[in-house]
C-alpha positions as CSV (number, residue, x, y, z in Angstrom):
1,X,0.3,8.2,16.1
2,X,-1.9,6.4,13.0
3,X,-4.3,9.4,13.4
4,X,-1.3,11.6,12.5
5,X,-0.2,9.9,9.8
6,X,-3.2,9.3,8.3
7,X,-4.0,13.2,8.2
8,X,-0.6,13.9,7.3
9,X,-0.8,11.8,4.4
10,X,-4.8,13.2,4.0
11,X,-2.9,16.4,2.9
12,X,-0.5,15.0,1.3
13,X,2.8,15.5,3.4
14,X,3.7,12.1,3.2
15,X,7.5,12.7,4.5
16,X,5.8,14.1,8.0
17,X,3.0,11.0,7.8
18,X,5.8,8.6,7.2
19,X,7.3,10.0,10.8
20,X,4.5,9.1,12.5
21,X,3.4,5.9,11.0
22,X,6.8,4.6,12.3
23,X,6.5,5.3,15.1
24,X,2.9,3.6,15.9
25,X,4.5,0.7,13.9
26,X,7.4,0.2,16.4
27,X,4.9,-0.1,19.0
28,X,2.8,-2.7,17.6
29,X,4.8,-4.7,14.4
30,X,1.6,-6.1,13.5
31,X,-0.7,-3.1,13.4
32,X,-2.7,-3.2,10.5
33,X,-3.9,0.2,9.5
34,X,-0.6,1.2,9.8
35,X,1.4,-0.7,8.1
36,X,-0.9,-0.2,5.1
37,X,-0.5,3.7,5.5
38,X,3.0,3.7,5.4
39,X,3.1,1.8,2.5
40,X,0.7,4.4,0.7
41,X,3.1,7.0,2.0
42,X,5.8,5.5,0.6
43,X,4.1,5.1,-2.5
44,X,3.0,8.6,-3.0
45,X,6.4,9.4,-2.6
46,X,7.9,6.6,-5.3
47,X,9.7,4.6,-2.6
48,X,8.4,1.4,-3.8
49,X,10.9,-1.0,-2.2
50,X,9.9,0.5,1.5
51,X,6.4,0.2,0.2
52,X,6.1,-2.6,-0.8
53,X,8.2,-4.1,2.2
54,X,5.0,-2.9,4.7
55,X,2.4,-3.7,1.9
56,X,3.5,-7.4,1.8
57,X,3.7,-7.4,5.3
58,X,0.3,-6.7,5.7
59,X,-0.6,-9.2,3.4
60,X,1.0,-11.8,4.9
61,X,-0.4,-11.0,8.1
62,X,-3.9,-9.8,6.8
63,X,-4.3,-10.3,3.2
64,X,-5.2,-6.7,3.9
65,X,-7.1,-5.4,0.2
66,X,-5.8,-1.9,0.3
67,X,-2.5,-3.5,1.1
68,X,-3.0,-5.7,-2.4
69,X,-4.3,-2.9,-3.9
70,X,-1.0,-0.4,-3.5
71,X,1.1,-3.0,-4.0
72,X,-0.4,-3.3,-6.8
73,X,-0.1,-0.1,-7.9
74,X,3.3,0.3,-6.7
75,X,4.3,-2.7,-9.5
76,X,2.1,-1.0,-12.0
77,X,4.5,2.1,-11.6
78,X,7.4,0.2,-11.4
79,X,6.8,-1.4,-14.9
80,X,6.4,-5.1,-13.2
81,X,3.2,-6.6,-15.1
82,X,3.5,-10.0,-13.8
83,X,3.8,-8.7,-10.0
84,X,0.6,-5.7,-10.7
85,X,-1.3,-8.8,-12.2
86,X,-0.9,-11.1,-9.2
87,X,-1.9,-8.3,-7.4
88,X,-5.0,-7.7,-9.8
89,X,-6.2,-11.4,-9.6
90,X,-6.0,-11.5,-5.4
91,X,-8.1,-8.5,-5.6
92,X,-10.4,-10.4,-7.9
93,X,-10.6,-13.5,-5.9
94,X,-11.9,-10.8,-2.9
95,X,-14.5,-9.2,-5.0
96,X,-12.9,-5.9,-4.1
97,X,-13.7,-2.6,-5.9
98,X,-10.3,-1.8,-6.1
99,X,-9.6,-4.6,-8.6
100,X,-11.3,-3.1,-12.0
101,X,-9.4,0.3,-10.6
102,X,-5.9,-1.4,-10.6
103,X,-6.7,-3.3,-13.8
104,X,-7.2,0.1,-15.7
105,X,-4.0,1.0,-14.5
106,X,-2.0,-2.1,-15.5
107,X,-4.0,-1.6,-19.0
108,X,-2.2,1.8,-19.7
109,X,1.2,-0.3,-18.9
């Protein structure tokens, strides 16, 4: 059911991708991959609340970077500085990639 999701959302029909992702999620609560999917699907489709409720999730269970990193991005969108910054510095303290990438998107806020 991930695999669907994921290529669901690979060509960009996150409404279909968010179908699936729920349903591997119902069978394991915790499953990582996931969780974070469906938060980029919800994302994609400007449904930050539902977003971010799997994104932290994952965080809290993980600390899951792509997880920090759409969160992220999901505040960024959402005007919330304070929130995309938080974000910004745990990708920071990871080393990640995606950090500089979120920080030039909290820079155009």
């Amino acid at each position: 059911l991930y695999c669907i999701g994921w290529c669901y959302n690979d060509k960009s029909d996150y409404g279909k991708a968010v179908t699936y992702l729920n349903k591997a999620i119902t069978l394991d609560g915790k499953y990582n991959a996931a969780l974070t999917e469906l938060g980029y699907s919800y994302y994609k489709q400007k449904n930050y609340n539902s977003a971010l409720e799997n994104l932290k999730k994952n965080i809290d269970l993980y600390k899951s970077e792509l997880s920090y990193y759409y969160a992220g991005c999901c505040y960024a969108d959402m005007g919330n500085k304070a929130e995309a910054q938080k974000m910004y510095d745990a990708l920071k303290a990871m080393n990640s990639k995606n950090a500089e990438t979120l920080m030039a998107k909290i820079s155009k806020m």
